[in-house]
C-alpha positions as CSV (number, residue, x, y, z in Angstrom):
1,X,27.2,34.8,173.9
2,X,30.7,35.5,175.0
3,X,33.6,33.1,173.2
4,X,36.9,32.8,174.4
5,X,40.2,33.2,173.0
6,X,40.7,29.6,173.1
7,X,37.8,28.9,171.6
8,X,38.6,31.0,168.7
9,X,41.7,29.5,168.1
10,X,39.8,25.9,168.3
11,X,37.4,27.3,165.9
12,X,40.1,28.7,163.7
13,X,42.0,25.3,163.6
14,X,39.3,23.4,162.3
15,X,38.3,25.5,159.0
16,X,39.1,24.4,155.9
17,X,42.6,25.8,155.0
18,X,42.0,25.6,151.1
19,X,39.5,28.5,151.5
20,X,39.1,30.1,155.2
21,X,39.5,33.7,154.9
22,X,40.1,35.5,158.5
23,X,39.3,39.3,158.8
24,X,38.9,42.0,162.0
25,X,36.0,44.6,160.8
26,X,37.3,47.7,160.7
27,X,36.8,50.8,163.1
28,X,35.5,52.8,160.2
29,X,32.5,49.8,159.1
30,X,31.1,50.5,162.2
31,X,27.0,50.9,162.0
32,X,27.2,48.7,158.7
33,X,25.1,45.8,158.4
34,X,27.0,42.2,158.3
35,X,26.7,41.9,154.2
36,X,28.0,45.7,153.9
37,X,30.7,44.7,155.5
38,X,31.2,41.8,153.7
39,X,31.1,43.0,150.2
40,X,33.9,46.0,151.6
41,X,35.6,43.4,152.9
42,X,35.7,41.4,149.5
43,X,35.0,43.4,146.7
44,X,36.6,40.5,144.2
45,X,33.2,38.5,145.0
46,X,29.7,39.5,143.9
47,X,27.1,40.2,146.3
48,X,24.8,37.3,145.1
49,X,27.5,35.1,146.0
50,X,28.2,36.8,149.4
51,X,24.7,36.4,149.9
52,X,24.8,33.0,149.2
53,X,27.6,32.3,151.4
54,X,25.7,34.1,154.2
55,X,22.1,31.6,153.5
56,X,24.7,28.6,153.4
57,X,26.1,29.2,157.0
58,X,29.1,30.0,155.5
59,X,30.0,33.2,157.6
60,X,30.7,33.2,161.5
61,X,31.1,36.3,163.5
62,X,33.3,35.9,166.5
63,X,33.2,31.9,166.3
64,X,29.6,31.6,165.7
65,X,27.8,30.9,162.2
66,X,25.8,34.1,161.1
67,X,23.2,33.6,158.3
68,X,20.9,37.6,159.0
69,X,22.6,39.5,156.4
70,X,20.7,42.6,158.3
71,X,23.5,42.0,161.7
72,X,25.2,45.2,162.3
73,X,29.0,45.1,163.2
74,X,30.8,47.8,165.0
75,X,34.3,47.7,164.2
76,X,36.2,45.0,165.8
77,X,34.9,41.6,165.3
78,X,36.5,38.7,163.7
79,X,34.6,37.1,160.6
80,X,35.5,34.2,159.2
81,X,34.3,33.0,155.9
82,X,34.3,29.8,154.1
83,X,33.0,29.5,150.7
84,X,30.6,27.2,149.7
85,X,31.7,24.9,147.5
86,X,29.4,23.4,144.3
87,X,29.7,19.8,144.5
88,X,29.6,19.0,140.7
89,X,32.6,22.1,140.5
90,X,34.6,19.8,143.4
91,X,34.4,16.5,140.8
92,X,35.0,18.1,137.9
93,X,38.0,16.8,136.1
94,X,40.2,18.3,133.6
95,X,39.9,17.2,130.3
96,X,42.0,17.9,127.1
97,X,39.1,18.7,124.7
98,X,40.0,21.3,122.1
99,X,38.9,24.9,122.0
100,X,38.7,27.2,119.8
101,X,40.2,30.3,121.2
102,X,39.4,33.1,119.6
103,X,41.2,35.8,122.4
104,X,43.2,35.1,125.7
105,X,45.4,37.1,128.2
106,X,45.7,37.0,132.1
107,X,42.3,38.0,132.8
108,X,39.9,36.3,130.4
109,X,39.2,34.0,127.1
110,X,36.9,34.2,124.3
111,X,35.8,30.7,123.2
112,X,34.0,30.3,119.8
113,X,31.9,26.9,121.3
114,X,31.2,24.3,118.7
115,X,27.4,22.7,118.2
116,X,26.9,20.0,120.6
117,X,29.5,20.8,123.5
118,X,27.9,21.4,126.4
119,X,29.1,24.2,128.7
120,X,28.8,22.8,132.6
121,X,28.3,19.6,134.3
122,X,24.8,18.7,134.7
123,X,22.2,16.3,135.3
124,X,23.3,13.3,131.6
125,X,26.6,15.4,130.8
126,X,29.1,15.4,133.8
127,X,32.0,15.2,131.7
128,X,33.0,16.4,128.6
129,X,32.0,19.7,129.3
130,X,33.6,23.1,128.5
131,X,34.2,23.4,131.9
132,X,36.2,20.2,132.0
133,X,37.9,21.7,128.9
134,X,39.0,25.2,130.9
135,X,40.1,22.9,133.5
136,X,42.4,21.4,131.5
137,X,43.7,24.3,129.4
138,X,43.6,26.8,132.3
139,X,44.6,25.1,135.3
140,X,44.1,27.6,138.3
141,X,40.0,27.8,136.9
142,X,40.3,25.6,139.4
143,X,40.1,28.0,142.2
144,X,37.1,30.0,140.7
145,X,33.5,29.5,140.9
146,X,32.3,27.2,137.8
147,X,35.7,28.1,136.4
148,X,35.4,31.0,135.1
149,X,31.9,30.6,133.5
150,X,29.6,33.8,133.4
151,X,27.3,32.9,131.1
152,X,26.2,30.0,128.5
153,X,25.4,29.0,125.5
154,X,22.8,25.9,125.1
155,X,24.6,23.1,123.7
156,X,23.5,23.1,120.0
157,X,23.8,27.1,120.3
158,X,27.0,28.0,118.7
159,X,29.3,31.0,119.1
160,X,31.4,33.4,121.2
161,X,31.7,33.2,124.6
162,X,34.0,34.4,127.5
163,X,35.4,33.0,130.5
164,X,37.3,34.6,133.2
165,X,40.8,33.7,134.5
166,X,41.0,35.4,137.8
167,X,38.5,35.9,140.6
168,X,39.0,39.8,139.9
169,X,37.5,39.4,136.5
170,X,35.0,37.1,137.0
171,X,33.2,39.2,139.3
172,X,33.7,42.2,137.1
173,X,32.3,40.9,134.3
174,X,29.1,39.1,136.0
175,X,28.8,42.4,137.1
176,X,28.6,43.9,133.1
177,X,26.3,41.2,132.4
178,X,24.3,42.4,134.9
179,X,24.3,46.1,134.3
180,X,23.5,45.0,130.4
181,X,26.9,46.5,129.4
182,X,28.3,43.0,127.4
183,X,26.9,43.0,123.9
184,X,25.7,39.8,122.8
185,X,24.3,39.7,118.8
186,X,23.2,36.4,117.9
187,X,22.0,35.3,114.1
188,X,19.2,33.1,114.0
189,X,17.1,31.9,111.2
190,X,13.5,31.7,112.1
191,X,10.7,30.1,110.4
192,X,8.1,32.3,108.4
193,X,8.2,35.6,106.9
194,X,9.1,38.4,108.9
195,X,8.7,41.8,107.7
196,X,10.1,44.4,109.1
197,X,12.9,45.0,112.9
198,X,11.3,44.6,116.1
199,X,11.5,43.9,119.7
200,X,9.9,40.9,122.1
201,X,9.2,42.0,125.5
202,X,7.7,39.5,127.2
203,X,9.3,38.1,130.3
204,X,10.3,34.3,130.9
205,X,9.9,31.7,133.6
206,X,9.9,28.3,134.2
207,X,6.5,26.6,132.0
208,X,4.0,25.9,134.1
209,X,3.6,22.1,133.1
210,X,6.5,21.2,131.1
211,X,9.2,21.7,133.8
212,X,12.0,21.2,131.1
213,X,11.1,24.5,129.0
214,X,11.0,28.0,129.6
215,X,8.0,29.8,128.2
216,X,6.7,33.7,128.3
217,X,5.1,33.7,132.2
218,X,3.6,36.8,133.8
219,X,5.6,38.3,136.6
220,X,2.9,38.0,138.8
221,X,3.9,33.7,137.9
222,X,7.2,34.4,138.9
223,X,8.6,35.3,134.9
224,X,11.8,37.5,134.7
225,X,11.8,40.2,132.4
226,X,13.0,39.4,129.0
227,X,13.8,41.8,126.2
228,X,15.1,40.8,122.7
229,X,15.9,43.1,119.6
230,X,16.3,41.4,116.1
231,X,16.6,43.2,112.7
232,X,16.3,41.2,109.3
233,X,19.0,40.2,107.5
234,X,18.3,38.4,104.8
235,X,14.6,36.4,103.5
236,X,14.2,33.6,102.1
237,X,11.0,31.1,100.4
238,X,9.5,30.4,104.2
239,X,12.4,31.5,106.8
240,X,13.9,34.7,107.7
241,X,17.1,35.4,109.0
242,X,17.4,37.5,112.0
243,X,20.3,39.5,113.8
244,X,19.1,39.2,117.3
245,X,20.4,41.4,120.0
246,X,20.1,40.4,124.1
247,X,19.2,42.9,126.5
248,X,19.0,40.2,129.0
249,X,20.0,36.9,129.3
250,X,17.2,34.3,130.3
251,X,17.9,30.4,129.6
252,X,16.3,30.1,126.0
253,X,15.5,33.5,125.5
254,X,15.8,34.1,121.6
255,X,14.2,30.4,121.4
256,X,11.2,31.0,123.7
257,X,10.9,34.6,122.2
258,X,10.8,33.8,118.6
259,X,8.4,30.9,119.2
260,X,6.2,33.4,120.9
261,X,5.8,35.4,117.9
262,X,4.7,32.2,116.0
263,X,8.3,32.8,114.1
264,X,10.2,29.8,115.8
265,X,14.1,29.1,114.8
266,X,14.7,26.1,111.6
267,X,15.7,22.9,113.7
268,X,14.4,23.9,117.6
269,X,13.3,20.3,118.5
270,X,11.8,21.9,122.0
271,X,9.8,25.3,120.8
272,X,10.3,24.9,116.5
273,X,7.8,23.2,114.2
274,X,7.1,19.7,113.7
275,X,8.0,19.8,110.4
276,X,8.2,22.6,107.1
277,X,7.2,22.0,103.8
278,X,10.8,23.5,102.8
279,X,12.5,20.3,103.0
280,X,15.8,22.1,103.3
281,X,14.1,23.3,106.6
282,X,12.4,20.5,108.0
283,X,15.9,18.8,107.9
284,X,18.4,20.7,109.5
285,X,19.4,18.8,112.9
286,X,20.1,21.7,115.4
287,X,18.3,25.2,116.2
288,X,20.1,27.3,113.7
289,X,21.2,29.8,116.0
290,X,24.9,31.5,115.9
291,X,26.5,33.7,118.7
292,X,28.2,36.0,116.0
293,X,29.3,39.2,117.8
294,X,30.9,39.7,121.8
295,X,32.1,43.1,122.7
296,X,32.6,43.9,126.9
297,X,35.0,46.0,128.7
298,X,38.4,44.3,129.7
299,X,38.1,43.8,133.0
300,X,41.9,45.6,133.8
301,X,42.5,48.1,131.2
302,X,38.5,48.9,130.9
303,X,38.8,49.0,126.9
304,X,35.8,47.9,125.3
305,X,36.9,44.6,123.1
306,X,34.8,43.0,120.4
307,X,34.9,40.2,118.3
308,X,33.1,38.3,115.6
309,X,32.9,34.9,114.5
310,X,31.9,33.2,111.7
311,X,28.4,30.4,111.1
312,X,29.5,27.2,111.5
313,X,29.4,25.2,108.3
314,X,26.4,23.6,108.4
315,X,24.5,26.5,109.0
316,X,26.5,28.7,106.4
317,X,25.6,26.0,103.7
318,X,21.9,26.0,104.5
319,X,21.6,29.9,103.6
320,X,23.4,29.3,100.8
321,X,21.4,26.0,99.7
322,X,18.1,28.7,100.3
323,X,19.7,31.5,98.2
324,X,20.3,29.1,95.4
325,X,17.0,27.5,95.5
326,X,15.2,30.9,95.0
C-alpha cells in the first residue's frame, strides 16, 4: 500500500507529542529485519520492551501499524514509534515517603527498603509505594518505565535495592540482571537444621491451584529455571541461618526454594510452618529475610560498586534472643 506525503504528515500530526519518536532507516540497515532495526535504532531500550512495543501496535512503518517483528526494511522508510504506556505507571502520584538512601548520583540509587513498603502499584496497594516515593524524590522517574524499577523486593523482604535515573541506565542494568552479572546475597533464617552449603536447582512457575504462590513446576509446566546458593552462617536450637546467593531472580525464589527443601524461612505466612515449638520462632511477624549485600557495574563508568546493609532490628534482636537462649 502506497501512502502519501500528506498522509504522512496527517499521521505524523496526530501522535502523541509526549513520546512519538520519528526515524528514516538507514541505507546501511538494509536486509535487517524490522526489530534489528529497531533495537539499532534505539539502543537506550531493551529488546523485550521493543518487542513489546512491536505486539502492542506501537510501531508503524511508512504510516501504517507494524506488529511482525520478522518485516525486513531496506534503508529508507520512516518508522514511527510510540511507547506503550502502563496505565497504573500513568496514575501514579508522587508521594513524599522517606527513603533510605544508601548511594545516589545521575545514573542510579541504592535504596535500603524497609519491611512492609511495597515496591509498585498493584492490585490493594496503589499508593504508598516505592515507586510513588522515587516519584517524588526523583522527579524525571517520571519519564521512565516503572520509574526506574529493575527489580523487587517482596514487601516484608528487606534490603538493598537499585533504581535507575536515566533511560540509559535502566536498560543497562536490566540487561546485568539478565546476563546474571548483579550480585544479590540475601540472609535468611530458615527453620530446621541445616548442615552443611548447598545449592537448589529447581525451576519455578506459577502453582498449579493456588494462583497466588509460586511453587517448584517442571519446565515442561511452564517453570523458569531457578538457581539458589546459600552457605550457613550461624545455627541455632531449631533454625539455621543462611547467606543465600541468587543466580536468578524468580518472584519468591529463596521462599519457594527453602520451603522445597522442607527448610522454610521463620515467619513466611505463604510457604513457612504453621507454627514452631521455639516460641521465639513461632512469633516473629514477617519472613525473616534481609537483602544484605548489592554489587553491579555502574552503568557510565563500568566500575563494579557494592554495598552492604545492616538486619533490620527486629530481625537482628531475634538472633540475638536465639544466641542467648542456647
Amino acid at each position: 500500500m502506497e501512502v502519501s506525503q500528506t498522509d504522512r504528515d496527517d499521521y505524523s500530526a496526530c501522535l502523541p507529542e509526549r513520546c512519538a519518536e520519528t526515524f528514516v532507516v538507514p541505507a546501511e540497515f538494509a536486509g535487517l529485519r524490522l526489530d534489528q532495526a529497531l533495537a539499532r535504532l534505539l539502543p537506550q531500550h531493551s529488546r523485550s520492551r521493543l518487542q513489546a512495543w512491536l505486539r502492542g501496535g506501537s510501531v508503524c512503518v511508512e504510516g501504517i501499524c507494524c506488529v511482525d517483528a520478522k518485516r525486513k526494511v531496506w534503508g529508507g522508510e520512516r518508522i514511527d514509534v510510540i511507547p506503550l504506556a502502563d496505565p497504573r505507571e500513568a496514575s501514579s502520584d508522587a508521594e513524599d515517603i522517606a527513603l533510605h538512601i544508601v548511594y545516589e548520583d545521575d545514573d542510579l540509587l541504592v535504596i535500603d527498603k524497609p519491611v512492609g513498603l511495597v515496591v509498585h502499584p498493584g492490585s490493594g496497594n496503589w499508593q504508598g509505594t516505592l515507586l510513588n516515593a522515587l516519584l517524588h524524590h526523583a522527579p524525571q522517574v517520571a519519564e521512565i518505565p516503572r520509574a526506574g524499577i529493575v527489580h523487587r523486593l517482596d514487601k516484608e523482604t528487606s534490603g538493598l535495592l537499585v533504581a535507575a535515573k536515566t533511560l540509559e541506565a535502566q536498560t543497562d542494568l536490566v540487561r546485568q540482571l539478565q546476563a546474571r552479572t548483579v550480585k544479590r546475597h540475601y540472609l535468611a533464617l530458615v527453620h530446621g537444621n541445616i548442615t552443611g552449603d548447598g545449592t537448589v536447582d529447581a525451576p519455578i512457575g506459577r502453582h498449579p491451584t493456588q494462583r497466588v504462590k509460586m511453587a517448584v513446576v517442571a519446565v515442561e509446566r511452564h517453570g523458569k529455571e531457578a538457581r539458589t546458593h546459600y552457605a550457613v552462617r550461624e545455627r541455632f536450637a531449631g533454625a539455621t541461618l543462611l547467606e543465600c546467593r541468587l543466580e536468578t531472580g524468580r518472584t519468591h525464589q529463596i521462599r519457594v526454594h527453602m520451603a522445597s527443601i522442607s527448610h522454610p524461612l521463620v515467619g513466611d505466612p505463604v510457604y513457612g510452618k504453621r507454627g514452631s515449638v521455639v516460641p521465639l520462632l513461632a512469633a516473629f511477624p514477617h519472613q525473616a529475610l534481609h537483602a544484605w549485600r548489592l554489587a553491579l557495574l555502574h552503568p557510565r563508568t563500568r566500575q563494579e560498586i557494592s554495598f552492604e546493609t545492616p538486619l533490620p532490628e527486629d530481625f537482628a534482636a531475634l538472633l540475638q534472643n536465639l544466641r542467648d537462649v542456647e
